[in-house]
C-alpha positions in Angstrom: -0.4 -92.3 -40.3 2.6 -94.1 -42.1 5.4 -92.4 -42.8 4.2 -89.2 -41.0 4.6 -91.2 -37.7 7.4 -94.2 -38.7 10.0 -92.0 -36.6 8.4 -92.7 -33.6 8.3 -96.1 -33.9 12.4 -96.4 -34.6 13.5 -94.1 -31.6 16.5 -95.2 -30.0 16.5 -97.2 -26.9 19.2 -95.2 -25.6 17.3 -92.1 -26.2 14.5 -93.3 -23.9 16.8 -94.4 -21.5 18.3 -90.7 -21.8 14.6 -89.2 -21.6 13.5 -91.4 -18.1 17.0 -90.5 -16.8 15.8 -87.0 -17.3 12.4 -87.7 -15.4 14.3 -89.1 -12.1 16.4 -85.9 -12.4 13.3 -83.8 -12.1 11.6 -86.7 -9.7 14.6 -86.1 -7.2 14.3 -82.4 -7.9 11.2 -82.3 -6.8 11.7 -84.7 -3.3 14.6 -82.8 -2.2 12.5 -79.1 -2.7 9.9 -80.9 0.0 12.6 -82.4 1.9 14.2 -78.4 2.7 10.9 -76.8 2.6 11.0 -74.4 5.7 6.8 -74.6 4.6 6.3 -78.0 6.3 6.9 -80.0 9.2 9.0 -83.2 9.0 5.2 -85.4 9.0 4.2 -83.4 6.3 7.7 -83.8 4.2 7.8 -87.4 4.8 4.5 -87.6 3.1 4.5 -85.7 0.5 8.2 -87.0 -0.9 6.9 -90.7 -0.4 3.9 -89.9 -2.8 6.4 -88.1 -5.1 8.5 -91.8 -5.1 5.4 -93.7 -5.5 3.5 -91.3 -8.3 7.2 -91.9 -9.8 7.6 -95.4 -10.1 4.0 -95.6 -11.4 5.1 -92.9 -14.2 8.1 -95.6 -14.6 5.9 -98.8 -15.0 3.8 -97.0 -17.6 5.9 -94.7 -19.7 7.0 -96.7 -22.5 3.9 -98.1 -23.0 2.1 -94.4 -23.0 5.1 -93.0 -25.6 4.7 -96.3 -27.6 0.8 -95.5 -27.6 0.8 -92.6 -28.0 1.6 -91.7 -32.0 -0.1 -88.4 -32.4 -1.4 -85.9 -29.2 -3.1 -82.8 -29.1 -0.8 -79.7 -28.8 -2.8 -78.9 -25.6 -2.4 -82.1 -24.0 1.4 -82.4 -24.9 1.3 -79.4 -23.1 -0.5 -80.5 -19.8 1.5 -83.5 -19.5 4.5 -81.4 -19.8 2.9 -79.3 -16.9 2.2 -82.1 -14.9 5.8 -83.5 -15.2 7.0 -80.3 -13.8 4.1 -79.9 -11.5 6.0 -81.4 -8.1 9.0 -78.7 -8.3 7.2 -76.1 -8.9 4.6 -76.6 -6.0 7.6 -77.4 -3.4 10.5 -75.9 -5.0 11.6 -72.2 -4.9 11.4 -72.4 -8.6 9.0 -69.9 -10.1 7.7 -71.6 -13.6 5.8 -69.9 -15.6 3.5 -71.6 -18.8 2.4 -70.0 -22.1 0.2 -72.5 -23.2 -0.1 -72.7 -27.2 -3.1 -72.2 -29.0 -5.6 -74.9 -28.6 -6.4 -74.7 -32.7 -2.5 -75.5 -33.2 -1.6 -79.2 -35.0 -1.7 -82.7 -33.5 1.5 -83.5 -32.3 3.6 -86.6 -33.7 4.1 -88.5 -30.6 8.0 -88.8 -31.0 7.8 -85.1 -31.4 5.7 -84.2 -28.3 7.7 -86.4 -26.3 10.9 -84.8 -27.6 9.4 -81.4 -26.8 8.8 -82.1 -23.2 12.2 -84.4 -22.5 13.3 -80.9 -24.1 11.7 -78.8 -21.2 12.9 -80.9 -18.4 16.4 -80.9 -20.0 16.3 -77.1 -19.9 15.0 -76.4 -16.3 17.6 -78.6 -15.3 20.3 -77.0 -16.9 19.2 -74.0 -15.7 18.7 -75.0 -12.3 21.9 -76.9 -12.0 23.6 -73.5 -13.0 22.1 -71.4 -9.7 20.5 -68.5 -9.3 17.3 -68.7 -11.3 14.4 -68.3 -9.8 12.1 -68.1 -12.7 11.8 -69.9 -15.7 9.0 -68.7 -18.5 8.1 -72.0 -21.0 6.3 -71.2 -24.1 5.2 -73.7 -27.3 3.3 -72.4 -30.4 2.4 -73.9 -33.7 3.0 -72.3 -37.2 1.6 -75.3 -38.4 4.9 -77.5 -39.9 7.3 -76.8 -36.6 6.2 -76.7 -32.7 7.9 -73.5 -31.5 9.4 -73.8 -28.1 10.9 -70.7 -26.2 12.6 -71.2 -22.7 13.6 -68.2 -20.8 14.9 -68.1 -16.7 16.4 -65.0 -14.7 19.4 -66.2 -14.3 23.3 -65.1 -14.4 23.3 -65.9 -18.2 26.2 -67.4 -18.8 24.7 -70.2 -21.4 25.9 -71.1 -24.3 25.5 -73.4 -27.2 28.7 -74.9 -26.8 27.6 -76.0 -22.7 28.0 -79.0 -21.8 24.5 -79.1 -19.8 22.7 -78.2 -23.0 24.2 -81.2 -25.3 21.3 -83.5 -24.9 18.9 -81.0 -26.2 21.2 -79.6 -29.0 21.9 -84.0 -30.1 17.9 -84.3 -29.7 17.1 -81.0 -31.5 19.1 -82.1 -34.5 18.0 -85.7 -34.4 14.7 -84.2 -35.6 15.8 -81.6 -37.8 15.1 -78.6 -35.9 17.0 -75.8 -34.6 18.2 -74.7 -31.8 19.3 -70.9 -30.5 20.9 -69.8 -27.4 21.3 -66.2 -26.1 22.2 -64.9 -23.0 22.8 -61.5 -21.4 24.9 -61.4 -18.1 22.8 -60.4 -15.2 19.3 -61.1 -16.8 19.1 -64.6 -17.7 19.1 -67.3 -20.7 16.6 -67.8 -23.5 16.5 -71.2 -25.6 14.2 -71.1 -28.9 13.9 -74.3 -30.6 11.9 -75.1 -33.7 11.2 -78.9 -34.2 9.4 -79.9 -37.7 6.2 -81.7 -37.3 6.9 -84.0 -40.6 10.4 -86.3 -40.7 12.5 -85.0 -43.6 12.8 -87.1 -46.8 15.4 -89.6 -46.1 17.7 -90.3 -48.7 18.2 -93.7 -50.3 21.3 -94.2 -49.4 24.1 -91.7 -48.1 26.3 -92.2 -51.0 25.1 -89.1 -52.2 25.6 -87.5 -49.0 28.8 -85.1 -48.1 30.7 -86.5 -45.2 34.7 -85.5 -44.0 36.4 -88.3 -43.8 36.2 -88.3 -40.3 32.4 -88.5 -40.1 33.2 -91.5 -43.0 35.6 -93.1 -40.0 32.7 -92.4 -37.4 29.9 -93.5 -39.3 31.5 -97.1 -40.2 32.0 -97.8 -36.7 28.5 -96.7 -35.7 27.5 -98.8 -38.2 29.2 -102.2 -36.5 27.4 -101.4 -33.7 30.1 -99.3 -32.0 28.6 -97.2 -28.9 30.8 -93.6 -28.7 32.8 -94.8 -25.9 34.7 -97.5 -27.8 34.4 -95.2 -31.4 36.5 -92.7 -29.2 39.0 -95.0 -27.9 39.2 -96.2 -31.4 39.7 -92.9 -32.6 41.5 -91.1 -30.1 39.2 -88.6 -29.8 36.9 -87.5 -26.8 33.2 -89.0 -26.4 32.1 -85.3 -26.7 33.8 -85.3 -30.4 32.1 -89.0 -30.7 28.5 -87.1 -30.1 29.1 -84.0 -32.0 29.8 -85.9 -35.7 27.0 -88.7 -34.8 24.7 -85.7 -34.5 26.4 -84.1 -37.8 25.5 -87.5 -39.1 22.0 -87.6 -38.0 21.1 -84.5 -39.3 23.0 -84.6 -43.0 21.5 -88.1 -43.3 17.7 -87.1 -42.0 17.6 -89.3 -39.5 15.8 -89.8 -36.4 18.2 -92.4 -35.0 21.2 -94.4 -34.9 19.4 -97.5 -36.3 18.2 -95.3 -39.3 21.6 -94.1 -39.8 22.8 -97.7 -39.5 19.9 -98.6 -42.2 21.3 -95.6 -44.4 24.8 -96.5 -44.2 24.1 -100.4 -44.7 22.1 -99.8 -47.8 
């Protein structure tokens, strides 16, 4: 494994934070669809968002020692669990979700990637949600065999953007991993993501001496390297913690890395 997995085994602990804050969003989703159900009686409710709280707080006790585990994972099985996260808003919710499973020949996934993927997903339906009127979302992976190809696609007003603020966590994450990300929208018909994340961590470079920065990604990058978080880089600065997060992510992506610490290793070399 080696190299081809080392990126999982430097993500960021603020990343993961990120990713489980993600998993209560859908969690709470999920218990307030059952809560306003006009399906069930109050009995019924009360049970079924209890188990929701308790299957959660299981999922909470066990998930970083299932990500840290898990290294490489079927495409097929990223998938399911990626299902099953979802599965409580879509059974209660008004939300109609649709899966496009990917082929069951496609590549292992790289467990940093598979988890990306589906912190991805949840991101998106979020977003999506949080923005109204969508009723249907349509989630699609495939495999060409060096990128998982993920295509996310609701009904709504489409009104996205790449430059919304909802859709920053994927575009940081995205780029973290050297993929690509593409929005397009058409008023009245709805938003479609495509994002293309690369099975295999680019070559890192020894050193980013060799690597093109403006001096204001210079400025950011030696404060990231004391240890700096973006909200006292920006008061340091005098620049917004948005501005913070779009050079680290410049960073991250002309450096090759997966994190801050491996930028920090880079830039400390």
């Amino acid at each position: 494994m080696g190299g081809a997995y080392s990126r999982a085994m430097t993500a960021d602990p603020h990343q993961l934070a990120a990713d489980q804050a993600d998993r209560h969003a859908v969690t709470l989703e999920s218990i307030l669809a059952v809560l306003r159900s006009r399906r069930l009686d109050d009995r019924a409710a009360r049970t079924m968002a209890t188990d929701l709280a308790a299957g959660a707080l299981v999922d909470l006790r066990t998930a970083s020692d299932e990500f840290r585990d898990s290294l490489v994972e079927p495409v097929v099985g990223a998938f399911a669990r990626l299902r099953n996260d979802l599965r409580p808003l879509v059974r209660h919710g008004d939300l109609d979700v649709q899966f496009v499973e990917p082929p069951a020949t496609g590549r292992a996934l790289p467990g940093e990637v598979a988890h990306a993927a589906r912190a991805i997903v949840r991101s998106a339906v979020l977003a999506f949600v949080d923005h109204g009127e969508t009723n249907r979302v349509r989630i699609q992976w495939d495999c060409d065999g060096l990128n998982l190809l993920i295509d996310i696609r609701d009904d709504g007003r489409g009104e996205l953007t790449a430059h919304d603020d909802s859709l920053r966590p994927i575009a940081e994450r995205v780029a973290a991993l050297g993929g690509e990300l593409g929005v397009s929208s058409t008023p009245g018909w709805g938003s479609d993501l495509a994002i293309r994340l690369p099975l295999d961590p680019p070559a890192l470079p020894e050193s980013l001496d060799s690597v093109a920065l403006s001096a204001r990604e210079r400025e950011v990058l030696r404060l990231v390297a004391s240890g700096a978080r973006n909200r006292a880089i920006a008061g340091e600065l005098a620049i917004s913690e948005n501005t913070v997060k779009f050079h680290v992510s410049n960073l991250l992506r002309k450096a090759g890395a997966a994190s801050r610490s491996e930028l920090v290793a880079l830039a400390t070399h």
